[in-house]
C-alpha positions in Angstrom: 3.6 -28.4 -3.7 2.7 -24.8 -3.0 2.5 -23.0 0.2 -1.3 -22.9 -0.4 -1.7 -26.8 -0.7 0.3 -27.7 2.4 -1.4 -25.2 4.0 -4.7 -27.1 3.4 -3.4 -30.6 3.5 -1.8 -30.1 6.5 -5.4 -28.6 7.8 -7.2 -31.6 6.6 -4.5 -34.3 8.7 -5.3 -31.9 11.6 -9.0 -32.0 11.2 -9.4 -36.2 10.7 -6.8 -36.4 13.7 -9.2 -34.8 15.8 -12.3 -36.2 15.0 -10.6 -39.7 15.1 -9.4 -38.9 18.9 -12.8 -38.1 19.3 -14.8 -40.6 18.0 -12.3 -43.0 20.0 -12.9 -41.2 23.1 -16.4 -41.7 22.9 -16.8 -38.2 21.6 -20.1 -36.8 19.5 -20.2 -35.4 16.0 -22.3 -32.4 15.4 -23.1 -33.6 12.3 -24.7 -36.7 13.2 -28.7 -36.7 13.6 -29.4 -35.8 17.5 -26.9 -33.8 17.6 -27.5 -30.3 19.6 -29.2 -27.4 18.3 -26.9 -25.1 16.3 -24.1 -24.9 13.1 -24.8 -28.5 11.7 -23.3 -27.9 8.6 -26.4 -28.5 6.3 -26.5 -26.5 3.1 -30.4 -25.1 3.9 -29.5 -24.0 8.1 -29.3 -20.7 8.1 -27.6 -19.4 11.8 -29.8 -16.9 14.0 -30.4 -14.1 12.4 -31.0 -16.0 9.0 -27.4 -15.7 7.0 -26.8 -18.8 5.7 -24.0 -21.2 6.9 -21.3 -21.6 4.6 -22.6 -25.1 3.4 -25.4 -23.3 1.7 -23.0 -21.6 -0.6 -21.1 -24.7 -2.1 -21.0 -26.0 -6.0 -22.8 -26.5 -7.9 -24.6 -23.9 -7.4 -22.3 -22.1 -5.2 -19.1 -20.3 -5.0 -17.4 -22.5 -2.9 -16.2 -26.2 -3.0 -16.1 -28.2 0.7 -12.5 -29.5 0.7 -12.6 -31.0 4.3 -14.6 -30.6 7.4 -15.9 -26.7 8.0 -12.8 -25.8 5.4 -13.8 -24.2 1.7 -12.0 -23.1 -0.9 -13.9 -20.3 -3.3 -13.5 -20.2 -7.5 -11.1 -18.0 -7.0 -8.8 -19.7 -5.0 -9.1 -18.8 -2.0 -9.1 -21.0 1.3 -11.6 -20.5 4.1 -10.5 -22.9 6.9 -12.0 -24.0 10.4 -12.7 -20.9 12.8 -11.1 -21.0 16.4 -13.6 -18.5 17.4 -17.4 -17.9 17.2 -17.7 -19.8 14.2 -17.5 -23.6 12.3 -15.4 -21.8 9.8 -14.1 -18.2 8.2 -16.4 -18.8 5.4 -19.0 -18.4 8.3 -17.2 -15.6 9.8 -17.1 -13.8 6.5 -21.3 -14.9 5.8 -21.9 -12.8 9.5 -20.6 -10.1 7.8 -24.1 -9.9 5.3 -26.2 -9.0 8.3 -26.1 -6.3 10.7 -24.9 -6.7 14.5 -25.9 -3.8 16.7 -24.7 -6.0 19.5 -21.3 -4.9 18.3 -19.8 -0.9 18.2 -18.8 -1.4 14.4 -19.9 -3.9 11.9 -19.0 -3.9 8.7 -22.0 -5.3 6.3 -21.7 -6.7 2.8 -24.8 -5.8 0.5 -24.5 -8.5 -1.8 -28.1 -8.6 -2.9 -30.5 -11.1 -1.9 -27.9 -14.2 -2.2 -25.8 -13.7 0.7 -23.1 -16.8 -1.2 -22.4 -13.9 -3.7 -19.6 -12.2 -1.0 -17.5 -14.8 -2.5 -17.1 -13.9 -6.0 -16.8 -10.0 -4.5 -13.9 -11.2 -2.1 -12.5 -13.3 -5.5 -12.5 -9.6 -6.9 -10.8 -8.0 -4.0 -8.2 -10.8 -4.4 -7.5 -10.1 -8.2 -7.1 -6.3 -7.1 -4.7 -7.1 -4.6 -2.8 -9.3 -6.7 -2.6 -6.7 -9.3 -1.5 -4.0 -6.8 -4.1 -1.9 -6.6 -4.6 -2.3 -2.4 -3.5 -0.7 0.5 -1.8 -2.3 2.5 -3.2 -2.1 6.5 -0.6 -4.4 8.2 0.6 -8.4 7.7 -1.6 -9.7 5.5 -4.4 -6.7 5.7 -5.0 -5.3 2.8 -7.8 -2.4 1.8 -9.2 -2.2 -1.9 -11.6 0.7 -3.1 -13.8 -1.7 -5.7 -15.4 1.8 -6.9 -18.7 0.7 -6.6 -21.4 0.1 -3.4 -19.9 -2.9 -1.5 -21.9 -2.4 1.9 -22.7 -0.5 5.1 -20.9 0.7 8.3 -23.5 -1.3 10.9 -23.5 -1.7 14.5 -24.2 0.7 17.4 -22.4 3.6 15.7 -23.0 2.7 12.5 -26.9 2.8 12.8 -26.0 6.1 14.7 -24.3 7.9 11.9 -26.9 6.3 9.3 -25.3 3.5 8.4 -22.8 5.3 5.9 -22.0 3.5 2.1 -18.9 2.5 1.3 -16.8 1.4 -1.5 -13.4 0.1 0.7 -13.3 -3.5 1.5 -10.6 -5.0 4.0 -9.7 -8.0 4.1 -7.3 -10.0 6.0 -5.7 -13.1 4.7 -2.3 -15.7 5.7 -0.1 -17.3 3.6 -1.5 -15.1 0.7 -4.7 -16.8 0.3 -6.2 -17.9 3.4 -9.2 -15.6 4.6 -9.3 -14.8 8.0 -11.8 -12.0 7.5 -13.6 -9.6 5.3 -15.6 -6.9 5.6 -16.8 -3.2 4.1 -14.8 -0.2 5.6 -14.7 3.4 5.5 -11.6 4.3 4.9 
């Protein structure tokens, strides 16, 4: 098997490990009616500020295929497993980045049209570019790619202070080659 595949089957044992310790400890699943306001993992919830959750952007009509709990993989091939941080998973992360934040100093924001899903096939693109070497690389597994066309916005505080500036550059930042741990429109 490939890197990739151990990667997610050894995310999926994780995942059903945890939510069997859970359930056995008397635990709650937040997907389970009742469950507290929030992520819920339904393809119509949208979070806050209305980007959609990442369940909103699978087959068939979407981009991305659920291959366990909060864990996707796009058409492209690549993996979008469970979030430690602010979000259910980094296809969430990577949806936040469709909106504006002025709660944050810098925020970089896809304009994918009116189908936020769509930063999927865009970061597919980005992949085939860095695969065919035309990235710069930023660090470990952080790559920059000019897709010589509008990809988004400099937001936040100082975005919305210089005008929120176009860009072309998109960084992304992935492990084991295909794992997304974030995405979003640069200047470069």
């Amino acid at each position: 098997m490939s890197r990739r595949t151990w990667s997610l089957v050894i995310s999926v044992v994780v995942i059903v490990v945890v939510l069997t310790v859970a359930a056995l400890a008397g635990g709650t699943n937040p997907r389970t009616p009742g469950a507290p306001p929030g992520n819920t993992g339904s393809p119509h919830q949208t979070t806050g500020d209305g980007v959609p959750e990442a369940g909103a952007c699978e087959e068939p009509e979407g981009p991305l295929e659920q291959v366990a709990v909060d864990s996707y993989v796009s058409d492209g091939g690549l993996s979008y497993l469970p979030d430690p941080g602010r979000f259910e998973s980094r296809a969430d992360h990577v949806l936040a980045h469709t909106a504006d934040d002025l709660s944050r100093p810098l925020h970089g924001v896809f304009d994918v049209g009116s189908d936020a899903c769509d930063v999927f096939d865009l970061l597919d693109e980005v992949q085939a570019q860095i695969r065919d070497g035309v990235a710069v690389a930023c660090g470990d597994g952080c790559y920059d790619v000019d897709m010589r066309r509008d990809v988004g916005t400099v937001g936040g505080t100082q975005g919305a202070t210089a005008g929120n500036p176009h860009t072309t550059w998109v960084r992304i930042v992935v492990a084991h080659g295909d794992d997304v741990i974030t995405a979003y429109p640069i200047l470069p």
